[in-house]
N, CA, C and O atoms as a CHARMM CRD file, in Angstrom:
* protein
*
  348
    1    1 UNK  N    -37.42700 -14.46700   3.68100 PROA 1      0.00000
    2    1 UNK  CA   -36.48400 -13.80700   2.80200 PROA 1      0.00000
    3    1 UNK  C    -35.06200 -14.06700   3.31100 PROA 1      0.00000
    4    1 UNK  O    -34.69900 -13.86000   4.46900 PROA 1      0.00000
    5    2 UNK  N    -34.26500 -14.56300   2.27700 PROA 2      0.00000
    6    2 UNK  CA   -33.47000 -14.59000   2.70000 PROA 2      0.00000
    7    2 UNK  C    -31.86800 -13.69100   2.78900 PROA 2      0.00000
    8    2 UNK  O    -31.34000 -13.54800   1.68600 PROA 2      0.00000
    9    3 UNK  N    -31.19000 -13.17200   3.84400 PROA 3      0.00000
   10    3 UNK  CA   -30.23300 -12.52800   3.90200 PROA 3      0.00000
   11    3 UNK  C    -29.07400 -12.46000   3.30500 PROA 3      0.00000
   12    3 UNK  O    -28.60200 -13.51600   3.72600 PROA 3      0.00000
   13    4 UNK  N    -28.22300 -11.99400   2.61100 PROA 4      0.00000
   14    4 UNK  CA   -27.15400 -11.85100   1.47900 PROA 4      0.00000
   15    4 UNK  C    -26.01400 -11.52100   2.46600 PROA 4      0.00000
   16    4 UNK  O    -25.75700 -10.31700   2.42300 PROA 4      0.00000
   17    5 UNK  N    -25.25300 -12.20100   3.33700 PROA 5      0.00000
   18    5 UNK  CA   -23.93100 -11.50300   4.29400 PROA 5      0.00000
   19    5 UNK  C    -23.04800 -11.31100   3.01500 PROA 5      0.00000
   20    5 UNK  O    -22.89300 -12.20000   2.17700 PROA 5      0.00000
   21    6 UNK  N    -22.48300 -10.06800   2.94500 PROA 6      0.00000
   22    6 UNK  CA   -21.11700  -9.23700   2.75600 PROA 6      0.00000
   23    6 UNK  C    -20.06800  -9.27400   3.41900 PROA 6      0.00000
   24    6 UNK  O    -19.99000  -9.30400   4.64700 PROA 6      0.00000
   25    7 UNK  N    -19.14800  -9.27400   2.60500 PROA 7      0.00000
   26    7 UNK  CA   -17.60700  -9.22600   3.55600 PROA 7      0.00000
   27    7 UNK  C    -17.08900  -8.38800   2.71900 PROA 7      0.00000
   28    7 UNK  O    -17.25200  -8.24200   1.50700 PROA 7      0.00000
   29    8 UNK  N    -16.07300  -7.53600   3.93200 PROA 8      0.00000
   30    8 UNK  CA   -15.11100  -5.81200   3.10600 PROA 8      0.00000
   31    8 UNK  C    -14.42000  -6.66800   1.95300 PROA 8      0.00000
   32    8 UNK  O    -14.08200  -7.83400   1.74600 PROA 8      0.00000
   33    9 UNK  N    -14.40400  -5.43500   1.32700 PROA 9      0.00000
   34    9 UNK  CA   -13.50300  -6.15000   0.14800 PROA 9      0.00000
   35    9 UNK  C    -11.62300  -5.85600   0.05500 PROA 9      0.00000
   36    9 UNK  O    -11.23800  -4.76700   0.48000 PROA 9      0.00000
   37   10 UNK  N    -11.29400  -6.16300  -0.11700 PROA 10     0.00000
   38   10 UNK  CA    -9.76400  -6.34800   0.38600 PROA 10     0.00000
   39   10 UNK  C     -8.86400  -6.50600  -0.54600 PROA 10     0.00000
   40   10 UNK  O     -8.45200  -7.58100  -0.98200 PROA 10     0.00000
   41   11 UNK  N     -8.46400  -5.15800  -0.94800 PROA 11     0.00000
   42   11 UNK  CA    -8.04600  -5.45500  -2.45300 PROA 11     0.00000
   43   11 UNK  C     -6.20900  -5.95500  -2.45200 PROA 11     0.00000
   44   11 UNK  O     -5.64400  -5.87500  -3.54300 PROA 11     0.00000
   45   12 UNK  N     -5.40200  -6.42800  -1.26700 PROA 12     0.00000
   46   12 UNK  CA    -4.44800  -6.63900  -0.60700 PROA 12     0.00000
   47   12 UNK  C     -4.53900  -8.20700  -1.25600 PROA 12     0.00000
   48   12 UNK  O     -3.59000  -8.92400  -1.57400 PROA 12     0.00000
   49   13 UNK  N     -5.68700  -8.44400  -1.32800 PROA 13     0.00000
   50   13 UNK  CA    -5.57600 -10.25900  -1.84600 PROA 13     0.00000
   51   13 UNK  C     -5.47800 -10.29600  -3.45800 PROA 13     0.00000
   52   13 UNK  O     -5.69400 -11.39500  -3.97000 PROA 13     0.00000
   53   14 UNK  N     -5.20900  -9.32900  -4.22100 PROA 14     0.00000
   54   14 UNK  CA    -5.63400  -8.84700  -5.82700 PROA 14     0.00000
   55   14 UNK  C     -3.95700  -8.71500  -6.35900 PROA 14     0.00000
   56   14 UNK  O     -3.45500  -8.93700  -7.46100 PROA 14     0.00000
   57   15 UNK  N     -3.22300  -8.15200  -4.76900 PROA 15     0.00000
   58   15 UNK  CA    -2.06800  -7.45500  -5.26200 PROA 15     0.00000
   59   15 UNK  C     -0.74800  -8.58700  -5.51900 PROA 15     0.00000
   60   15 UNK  O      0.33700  -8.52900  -4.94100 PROA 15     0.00000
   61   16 UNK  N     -1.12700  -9.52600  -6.45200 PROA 16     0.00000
   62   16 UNK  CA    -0.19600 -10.61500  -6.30900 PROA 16     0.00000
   63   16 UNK  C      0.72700 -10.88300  -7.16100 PROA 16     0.00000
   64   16 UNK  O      1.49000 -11.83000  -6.96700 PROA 16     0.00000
   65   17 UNK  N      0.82700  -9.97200  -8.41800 PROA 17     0.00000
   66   17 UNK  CA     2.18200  -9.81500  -9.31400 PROA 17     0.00000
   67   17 UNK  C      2.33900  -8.11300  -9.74100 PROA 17     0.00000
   68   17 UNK  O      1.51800  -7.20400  -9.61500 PROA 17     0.00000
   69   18 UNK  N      3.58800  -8.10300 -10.23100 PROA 18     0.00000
   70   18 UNK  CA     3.87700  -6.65400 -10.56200 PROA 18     0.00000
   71   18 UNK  C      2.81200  -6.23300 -11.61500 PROA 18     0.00000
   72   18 UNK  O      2.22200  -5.16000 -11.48400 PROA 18     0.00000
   73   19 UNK  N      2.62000  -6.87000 -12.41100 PROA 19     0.00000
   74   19 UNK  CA     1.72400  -6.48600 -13.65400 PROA 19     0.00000
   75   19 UNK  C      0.06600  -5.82300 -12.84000 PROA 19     0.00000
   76   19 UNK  O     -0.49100  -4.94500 -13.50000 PROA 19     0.00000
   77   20 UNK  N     -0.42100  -6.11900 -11.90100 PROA 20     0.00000
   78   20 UNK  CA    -1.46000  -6.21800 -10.91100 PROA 20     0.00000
   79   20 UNK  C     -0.86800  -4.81500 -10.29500 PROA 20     0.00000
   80   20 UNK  O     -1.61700  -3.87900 -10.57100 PROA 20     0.00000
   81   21 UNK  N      0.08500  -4.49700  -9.66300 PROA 21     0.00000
   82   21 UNK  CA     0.55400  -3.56900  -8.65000 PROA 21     0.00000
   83   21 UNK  C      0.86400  -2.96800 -10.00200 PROA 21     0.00000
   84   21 UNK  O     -0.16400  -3.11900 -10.66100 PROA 21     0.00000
   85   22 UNK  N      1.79700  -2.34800 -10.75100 PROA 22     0.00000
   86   22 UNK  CA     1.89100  -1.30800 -11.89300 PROA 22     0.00000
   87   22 UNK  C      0.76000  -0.78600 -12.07800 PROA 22     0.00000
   88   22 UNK  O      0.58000   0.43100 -12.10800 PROA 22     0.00000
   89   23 UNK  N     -0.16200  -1.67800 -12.23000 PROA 23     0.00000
   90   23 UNK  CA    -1.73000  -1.03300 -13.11000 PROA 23     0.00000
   91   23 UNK  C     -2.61900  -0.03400 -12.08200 PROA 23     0.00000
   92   23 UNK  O     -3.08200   1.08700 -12.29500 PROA 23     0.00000
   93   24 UNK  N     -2.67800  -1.02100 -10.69600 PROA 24     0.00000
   94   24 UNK  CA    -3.15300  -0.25200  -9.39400 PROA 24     0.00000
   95   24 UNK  C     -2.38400   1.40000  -9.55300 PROA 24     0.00000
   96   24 UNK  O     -2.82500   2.54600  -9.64300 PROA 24     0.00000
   97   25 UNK  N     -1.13800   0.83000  -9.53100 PROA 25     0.00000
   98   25 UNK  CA    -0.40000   2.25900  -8.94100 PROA 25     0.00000
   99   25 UNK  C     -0.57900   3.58900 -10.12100 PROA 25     0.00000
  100   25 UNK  O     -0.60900   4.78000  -9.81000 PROA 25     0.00000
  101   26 UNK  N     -0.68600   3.04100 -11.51800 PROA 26     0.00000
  102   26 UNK  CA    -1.12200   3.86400 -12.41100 PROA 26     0.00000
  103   26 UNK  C     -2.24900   4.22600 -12.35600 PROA 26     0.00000
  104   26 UNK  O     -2.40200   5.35900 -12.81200 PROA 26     0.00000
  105   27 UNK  N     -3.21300   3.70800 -11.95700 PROA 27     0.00000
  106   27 UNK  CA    -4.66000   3.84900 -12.08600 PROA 27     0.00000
  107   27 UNK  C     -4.59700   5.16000 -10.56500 PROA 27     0.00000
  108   27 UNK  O     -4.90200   6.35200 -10.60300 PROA 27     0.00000
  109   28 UNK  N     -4.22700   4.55800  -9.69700 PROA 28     0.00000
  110   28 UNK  CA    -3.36400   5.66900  -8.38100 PROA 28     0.00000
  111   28 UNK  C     -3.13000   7.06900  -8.49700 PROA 28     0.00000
  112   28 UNK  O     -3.56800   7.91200  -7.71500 PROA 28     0.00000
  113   29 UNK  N     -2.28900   7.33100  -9.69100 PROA 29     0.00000
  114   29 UNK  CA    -1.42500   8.49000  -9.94400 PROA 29     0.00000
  115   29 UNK  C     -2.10500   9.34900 -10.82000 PROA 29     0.00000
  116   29 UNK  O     -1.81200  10.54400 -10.78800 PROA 29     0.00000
  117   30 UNK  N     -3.30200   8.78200 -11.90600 PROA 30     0.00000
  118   30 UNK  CA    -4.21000   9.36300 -12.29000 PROA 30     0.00000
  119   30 UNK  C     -4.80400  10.51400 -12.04100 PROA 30     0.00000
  120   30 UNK  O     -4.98700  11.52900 -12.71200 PROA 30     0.00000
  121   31 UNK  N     -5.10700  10.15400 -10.84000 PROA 31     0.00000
  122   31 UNK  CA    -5.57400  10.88800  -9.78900 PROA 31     0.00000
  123   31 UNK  C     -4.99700  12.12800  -9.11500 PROA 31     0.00000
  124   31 UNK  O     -5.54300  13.22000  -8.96500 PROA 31     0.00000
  125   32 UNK  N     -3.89700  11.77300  -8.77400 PROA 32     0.00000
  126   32 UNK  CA    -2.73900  13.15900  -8.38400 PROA 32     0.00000
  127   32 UNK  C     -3.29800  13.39500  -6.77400 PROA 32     0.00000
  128   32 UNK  O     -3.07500  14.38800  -6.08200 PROA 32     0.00000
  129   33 UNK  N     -3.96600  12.37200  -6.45100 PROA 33     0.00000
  130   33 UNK  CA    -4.23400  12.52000  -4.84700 PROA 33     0.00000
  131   33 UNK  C     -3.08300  11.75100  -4.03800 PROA 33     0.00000
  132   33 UNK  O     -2.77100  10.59500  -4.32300 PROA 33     0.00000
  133   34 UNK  N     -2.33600  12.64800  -2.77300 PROA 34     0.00000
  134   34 UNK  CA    -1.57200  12.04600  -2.31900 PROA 34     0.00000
  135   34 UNK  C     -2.42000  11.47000  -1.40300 PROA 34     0.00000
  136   34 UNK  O     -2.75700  10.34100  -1.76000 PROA 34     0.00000
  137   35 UNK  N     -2.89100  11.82100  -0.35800 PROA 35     0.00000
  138   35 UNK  CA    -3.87100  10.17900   0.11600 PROA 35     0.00000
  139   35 UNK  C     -4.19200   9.07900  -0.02300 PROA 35     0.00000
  140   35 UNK  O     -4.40300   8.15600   0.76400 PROA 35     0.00000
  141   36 UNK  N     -4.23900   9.21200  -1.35100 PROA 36     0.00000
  142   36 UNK  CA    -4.73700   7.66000  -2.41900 PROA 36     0.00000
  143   36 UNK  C     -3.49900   7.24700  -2.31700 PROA 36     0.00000
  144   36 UNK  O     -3.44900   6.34800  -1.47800 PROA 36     0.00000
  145   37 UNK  N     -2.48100   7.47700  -2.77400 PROA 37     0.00000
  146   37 UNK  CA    -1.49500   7.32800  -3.18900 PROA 37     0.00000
  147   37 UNK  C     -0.64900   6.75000  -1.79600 PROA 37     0.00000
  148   37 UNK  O      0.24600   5.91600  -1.93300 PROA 37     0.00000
  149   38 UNK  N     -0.89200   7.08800  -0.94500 PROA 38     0.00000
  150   38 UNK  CA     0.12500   6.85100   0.41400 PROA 38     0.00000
  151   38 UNK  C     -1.22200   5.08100   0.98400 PROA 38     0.00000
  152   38 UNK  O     -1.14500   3.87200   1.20500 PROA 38     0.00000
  153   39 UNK  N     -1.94500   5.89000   0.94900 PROA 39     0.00000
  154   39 UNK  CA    -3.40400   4.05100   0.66700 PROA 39     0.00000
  155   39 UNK  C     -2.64300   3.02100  -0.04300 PROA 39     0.00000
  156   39 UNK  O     -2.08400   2.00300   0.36600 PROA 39     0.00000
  157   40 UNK  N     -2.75900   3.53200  -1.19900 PROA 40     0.00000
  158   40 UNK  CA    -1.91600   2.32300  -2.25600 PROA 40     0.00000
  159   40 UNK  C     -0.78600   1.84000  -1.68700 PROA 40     0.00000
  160   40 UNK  O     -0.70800   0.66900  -1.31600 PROA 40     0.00000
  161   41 UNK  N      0.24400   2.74800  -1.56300 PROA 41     0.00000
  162   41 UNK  CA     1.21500   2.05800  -1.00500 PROA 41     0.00000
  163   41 UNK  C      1.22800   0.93600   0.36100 PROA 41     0.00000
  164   41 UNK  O      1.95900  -0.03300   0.56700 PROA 41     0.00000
  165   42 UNK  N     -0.00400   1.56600   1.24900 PROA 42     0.00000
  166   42 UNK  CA     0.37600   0.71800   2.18600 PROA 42     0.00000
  167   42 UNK  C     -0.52500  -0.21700   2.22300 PROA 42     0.00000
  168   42 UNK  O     -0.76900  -0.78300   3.28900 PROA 42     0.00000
  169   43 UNK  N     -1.28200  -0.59300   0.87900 PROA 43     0.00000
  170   43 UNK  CA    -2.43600  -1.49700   0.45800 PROA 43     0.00000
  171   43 UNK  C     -0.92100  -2.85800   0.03700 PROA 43     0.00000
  172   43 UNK  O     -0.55900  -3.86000   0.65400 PROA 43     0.00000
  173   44 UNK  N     -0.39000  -2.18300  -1.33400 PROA 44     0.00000
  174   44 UNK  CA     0.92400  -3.15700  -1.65000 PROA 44     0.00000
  175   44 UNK  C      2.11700  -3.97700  -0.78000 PROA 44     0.00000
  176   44 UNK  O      2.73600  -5.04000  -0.83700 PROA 44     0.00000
  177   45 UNK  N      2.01000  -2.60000   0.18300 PROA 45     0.00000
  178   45 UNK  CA     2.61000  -3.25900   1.52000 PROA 45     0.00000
  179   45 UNK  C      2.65200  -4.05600   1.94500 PROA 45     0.00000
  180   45 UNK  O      3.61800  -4.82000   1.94000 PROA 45     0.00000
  181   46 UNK  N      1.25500  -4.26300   2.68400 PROA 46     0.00000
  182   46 UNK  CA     0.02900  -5.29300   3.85000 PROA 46     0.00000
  183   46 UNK  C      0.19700  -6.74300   2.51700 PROA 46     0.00000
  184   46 UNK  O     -0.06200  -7.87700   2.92000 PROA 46     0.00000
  185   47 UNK  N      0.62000  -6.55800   1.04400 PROA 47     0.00000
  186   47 UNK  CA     0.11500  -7.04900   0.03000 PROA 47     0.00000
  187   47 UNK  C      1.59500  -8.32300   0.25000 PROA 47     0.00000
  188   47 UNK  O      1.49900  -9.54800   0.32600 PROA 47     0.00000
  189   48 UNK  N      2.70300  -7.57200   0.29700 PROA 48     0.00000
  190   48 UNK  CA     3.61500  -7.90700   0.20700 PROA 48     0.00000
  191   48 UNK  C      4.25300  -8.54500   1.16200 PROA 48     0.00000
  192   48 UNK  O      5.03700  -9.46500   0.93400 PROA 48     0.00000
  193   49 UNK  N      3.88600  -7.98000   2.65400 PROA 49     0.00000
  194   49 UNK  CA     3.99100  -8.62500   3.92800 PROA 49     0.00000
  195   49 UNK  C      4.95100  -7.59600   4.34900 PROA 49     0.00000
  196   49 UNK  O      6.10100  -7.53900   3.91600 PROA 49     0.00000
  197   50 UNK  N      4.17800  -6.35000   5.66500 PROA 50     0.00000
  198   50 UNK  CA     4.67600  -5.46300   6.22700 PROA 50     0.00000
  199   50 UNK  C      6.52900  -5.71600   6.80400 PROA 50     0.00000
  200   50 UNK  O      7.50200  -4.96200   6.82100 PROA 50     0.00000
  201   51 UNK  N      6.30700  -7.19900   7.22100 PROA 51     0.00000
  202   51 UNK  CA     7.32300  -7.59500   7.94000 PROA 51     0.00000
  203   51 UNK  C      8.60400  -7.45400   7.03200 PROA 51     0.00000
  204   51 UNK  O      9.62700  -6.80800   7.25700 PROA 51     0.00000
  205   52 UNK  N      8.35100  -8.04600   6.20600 PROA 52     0.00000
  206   52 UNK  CA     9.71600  -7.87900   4.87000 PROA 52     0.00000
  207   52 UNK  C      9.65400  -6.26000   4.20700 PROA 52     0.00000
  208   52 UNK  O     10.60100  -5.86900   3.52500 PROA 52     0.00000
  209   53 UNK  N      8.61800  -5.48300   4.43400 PROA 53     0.00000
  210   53 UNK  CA     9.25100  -3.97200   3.68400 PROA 53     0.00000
  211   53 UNK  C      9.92100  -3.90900   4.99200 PROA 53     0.00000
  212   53 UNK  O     11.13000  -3.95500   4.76500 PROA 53     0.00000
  213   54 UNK  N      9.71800  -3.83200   6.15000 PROA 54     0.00000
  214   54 UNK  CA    10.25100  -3.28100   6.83200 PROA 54     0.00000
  215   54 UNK  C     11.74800  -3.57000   7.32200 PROA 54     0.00000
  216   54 UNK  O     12.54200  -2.73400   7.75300 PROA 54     0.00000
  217   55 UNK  N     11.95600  -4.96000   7.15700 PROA 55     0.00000
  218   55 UNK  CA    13.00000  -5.59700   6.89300 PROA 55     0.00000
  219   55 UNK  C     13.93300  -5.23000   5.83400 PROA 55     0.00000
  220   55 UNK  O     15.11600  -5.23200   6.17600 PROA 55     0.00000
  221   56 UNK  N     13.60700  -4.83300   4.31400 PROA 56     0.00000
  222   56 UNK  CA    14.13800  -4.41900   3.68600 PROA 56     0.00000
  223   56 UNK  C     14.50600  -3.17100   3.29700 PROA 56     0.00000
  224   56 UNK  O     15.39700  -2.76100   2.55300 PROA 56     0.00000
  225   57 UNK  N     13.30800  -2.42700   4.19800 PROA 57     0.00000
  226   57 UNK  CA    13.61300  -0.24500   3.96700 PROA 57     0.00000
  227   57 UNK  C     14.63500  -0.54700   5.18100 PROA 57     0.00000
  228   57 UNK  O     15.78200  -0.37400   4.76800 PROA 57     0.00000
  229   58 UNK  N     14.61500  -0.89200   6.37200 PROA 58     0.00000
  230   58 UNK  CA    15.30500  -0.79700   7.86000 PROA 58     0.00000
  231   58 UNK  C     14.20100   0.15700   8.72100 PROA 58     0.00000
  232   58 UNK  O     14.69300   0.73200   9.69200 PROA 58     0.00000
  233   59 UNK  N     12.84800   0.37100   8.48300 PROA 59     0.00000
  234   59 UNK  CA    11.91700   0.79700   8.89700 PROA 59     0.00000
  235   59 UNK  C     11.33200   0.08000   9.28000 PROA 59     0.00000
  236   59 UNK  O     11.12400  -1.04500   8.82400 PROA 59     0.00000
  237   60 UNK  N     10.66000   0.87500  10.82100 PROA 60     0.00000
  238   60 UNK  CA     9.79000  -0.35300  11.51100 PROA 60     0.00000
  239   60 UNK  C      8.60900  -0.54000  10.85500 PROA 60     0.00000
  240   60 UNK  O      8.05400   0.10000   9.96200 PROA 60     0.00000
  241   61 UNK  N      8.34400  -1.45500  11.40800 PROA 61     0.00000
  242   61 UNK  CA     6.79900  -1.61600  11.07700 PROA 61     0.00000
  243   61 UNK  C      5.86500  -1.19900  11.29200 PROA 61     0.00000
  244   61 UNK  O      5.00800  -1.22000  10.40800 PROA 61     0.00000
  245   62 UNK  N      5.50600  -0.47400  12.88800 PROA 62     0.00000
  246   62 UNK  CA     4.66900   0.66600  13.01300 PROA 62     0.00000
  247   62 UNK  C      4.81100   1.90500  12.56200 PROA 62     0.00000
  248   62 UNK  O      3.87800   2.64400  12.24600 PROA 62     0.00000
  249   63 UNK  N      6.09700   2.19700  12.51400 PROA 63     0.00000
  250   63 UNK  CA     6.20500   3.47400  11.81400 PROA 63     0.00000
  251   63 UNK  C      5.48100   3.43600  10.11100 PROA 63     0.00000
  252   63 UNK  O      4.75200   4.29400   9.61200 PROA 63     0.00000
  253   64 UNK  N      5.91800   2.28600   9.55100 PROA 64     0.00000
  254   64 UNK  CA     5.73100   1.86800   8.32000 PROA 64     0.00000
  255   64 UNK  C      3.43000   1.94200   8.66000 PROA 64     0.00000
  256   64 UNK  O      2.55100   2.75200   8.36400 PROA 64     0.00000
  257   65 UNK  N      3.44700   1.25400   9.03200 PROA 65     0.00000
  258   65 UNK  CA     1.54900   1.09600   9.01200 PROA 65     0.00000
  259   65 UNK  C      1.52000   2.95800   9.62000 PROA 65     0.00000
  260   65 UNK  O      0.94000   3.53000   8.69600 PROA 65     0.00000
  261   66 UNK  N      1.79600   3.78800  10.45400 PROA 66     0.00000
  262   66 UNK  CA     1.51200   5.18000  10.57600 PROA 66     0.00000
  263   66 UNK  C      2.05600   5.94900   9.01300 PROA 66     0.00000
  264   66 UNK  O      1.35700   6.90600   8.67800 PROA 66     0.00000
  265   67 UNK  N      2.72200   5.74800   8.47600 PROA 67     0.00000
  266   67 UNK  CA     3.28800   6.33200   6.89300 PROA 67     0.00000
  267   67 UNK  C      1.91600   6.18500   5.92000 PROA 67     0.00000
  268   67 UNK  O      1.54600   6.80900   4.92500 PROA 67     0.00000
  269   68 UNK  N      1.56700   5.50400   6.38400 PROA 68     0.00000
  270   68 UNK  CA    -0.23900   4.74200   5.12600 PROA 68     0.00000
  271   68 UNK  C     -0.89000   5.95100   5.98400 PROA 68     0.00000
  272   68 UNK  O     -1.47300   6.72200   5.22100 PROA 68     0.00000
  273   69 UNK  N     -0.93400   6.17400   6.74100 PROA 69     0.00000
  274   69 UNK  CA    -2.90700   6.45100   7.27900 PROA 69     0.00000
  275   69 UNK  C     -2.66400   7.99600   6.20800 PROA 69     0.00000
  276   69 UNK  O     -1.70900   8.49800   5.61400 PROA 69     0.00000
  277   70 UNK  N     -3.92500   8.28300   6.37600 PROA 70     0.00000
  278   70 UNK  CA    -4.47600   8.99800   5.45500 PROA 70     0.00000
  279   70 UNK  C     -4.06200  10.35000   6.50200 PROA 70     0.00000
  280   70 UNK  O     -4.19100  10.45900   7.72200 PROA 70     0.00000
  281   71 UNK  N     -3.58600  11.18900   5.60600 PROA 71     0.00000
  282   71 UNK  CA    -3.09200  12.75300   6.04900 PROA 71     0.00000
  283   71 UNK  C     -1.84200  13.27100   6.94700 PROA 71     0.00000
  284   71 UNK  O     -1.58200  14.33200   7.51500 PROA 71     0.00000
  285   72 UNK  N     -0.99900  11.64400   6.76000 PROA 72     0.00000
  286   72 UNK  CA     0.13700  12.19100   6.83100 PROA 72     0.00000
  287   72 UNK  C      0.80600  12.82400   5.86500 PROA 72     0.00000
  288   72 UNK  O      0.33200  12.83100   4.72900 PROA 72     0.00000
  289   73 UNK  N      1.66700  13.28000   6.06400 PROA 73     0.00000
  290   73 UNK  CA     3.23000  14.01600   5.50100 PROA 73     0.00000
  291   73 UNK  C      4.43300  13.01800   5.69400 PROA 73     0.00000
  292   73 UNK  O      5.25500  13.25400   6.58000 PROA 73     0.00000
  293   74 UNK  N      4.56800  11.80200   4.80900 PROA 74     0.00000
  294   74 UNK  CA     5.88500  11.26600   5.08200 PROA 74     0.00000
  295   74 UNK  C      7.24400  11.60800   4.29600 PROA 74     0.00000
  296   74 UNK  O      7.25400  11.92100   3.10500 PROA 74     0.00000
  297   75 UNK  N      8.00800  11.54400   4.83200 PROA 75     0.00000
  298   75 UNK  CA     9.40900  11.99100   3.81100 PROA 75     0.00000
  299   75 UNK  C      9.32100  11.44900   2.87000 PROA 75     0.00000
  300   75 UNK  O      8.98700  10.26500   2.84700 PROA 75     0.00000
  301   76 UNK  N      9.62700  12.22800   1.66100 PROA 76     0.00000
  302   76 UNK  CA    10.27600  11.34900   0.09100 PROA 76     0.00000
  303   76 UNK  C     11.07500  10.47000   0.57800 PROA 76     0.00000
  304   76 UNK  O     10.62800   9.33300   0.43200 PROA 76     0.00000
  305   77 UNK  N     12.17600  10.52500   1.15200 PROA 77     0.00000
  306   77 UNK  CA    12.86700   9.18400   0.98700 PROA 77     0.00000
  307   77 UNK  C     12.54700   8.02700   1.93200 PROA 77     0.00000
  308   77 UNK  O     13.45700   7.27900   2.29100 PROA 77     0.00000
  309   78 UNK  N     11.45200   7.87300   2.29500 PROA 78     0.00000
  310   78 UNK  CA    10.93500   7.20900   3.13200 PROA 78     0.00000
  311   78 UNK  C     10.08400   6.19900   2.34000 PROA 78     0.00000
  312   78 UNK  O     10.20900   4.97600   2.27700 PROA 78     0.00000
  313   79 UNK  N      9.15500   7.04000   1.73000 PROA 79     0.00000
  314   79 UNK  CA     8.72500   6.41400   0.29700 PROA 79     0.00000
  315   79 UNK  C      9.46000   6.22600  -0.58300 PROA 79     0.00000
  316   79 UNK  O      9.15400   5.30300  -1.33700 PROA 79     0.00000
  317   80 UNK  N     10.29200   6.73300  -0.77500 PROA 80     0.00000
  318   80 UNK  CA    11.14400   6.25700  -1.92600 PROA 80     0.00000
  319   80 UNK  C     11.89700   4.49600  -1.52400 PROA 80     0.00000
  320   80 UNK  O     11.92200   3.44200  -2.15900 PROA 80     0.00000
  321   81 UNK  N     12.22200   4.75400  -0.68800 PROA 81     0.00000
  322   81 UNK  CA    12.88000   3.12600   0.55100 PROA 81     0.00000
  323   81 UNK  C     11.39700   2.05800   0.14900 PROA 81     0.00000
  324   81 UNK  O     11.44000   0.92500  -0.33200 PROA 81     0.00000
  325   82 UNK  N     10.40200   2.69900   0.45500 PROA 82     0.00000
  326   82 UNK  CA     9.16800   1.49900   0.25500 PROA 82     0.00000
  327   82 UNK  C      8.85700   1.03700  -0.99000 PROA 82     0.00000
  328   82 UNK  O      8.67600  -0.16000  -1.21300 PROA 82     0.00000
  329   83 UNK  N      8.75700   2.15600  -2.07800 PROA 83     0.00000
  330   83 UNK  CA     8.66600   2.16800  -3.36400 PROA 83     0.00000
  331   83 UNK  C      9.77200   1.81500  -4.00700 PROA 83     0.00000
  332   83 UNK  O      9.38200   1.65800  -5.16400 PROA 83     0.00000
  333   84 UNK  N     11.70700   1.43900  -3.95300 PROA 84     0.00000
  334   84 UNK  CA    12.46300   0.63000  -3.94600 PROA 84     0.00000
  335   84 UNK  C     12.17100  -1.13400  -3.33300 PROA 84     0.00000
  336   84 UNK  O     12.56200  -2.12800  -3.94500 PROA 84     0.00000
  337   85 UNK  N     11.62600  -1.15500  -2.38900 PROA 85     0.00000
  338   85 UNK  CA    11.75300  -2.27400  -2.18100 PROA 85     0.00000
  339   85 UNK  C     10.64800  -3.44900  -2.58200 PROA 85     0.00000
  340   85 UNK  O     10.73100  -4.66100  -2.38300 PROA 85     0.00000
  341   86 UNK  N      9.50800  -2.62900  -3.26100 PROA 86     0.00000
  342   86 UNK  CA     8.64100  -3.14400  -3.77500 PROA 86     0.00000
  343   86 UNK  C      9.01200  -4.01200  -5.49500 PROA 86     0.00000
  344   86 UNK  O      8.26600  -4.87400  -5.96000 PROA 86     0.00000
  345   87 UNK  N     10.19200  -3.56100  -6.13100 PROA 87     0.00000
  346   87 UNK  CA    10.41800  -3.85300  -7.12900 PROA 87     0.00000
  347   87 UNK  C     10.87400  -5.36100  -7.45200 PROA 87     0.00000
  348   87 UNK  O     11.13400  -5.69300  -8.60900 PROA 87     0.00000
């Protein structure tokens, strides 16, 4: 019999025009979960290349990958800087 290998699925390789990221982020907000929602963002992020949000908010980059994990509290305008520079 033979074995079927799986690989994670990685939806960071999906996120490759705005029309793609709008729909995610709507499909996102649906929801009204901020968890999801702070995910997404740092799904579009990783999508976009951490190095340039961070370059473009003036936020580091670790700080930026700790802003994603699940059950923080990051400032509005922190997100707002990420969610600007995504446009």
């Amino acid at each position: 019999m033979n074995k079927t290998k799986l690989t994670d699925f990685d939806i960071t390789q999906y996120l490759d025009n705005k029309e793609t990221i709008a729909e995610y982020l709507s499909q996102v907000l649906e929801d009204k979960d901020m968890d999801e929602l702070l995910e997404a963002l740092g799904n579009i992020a990783k999508a976009k290349g951490m190095s340039q949000i961070s370059s473009e908010t003036g936020l580091g980059r670790e700080s930026l990958y700790k802003t994603f994990q699940k059950g923080t509290k990051p400032r509005f305008d922190t997100i707002m800087k990420v969610i600007e520079s995504l446009e």
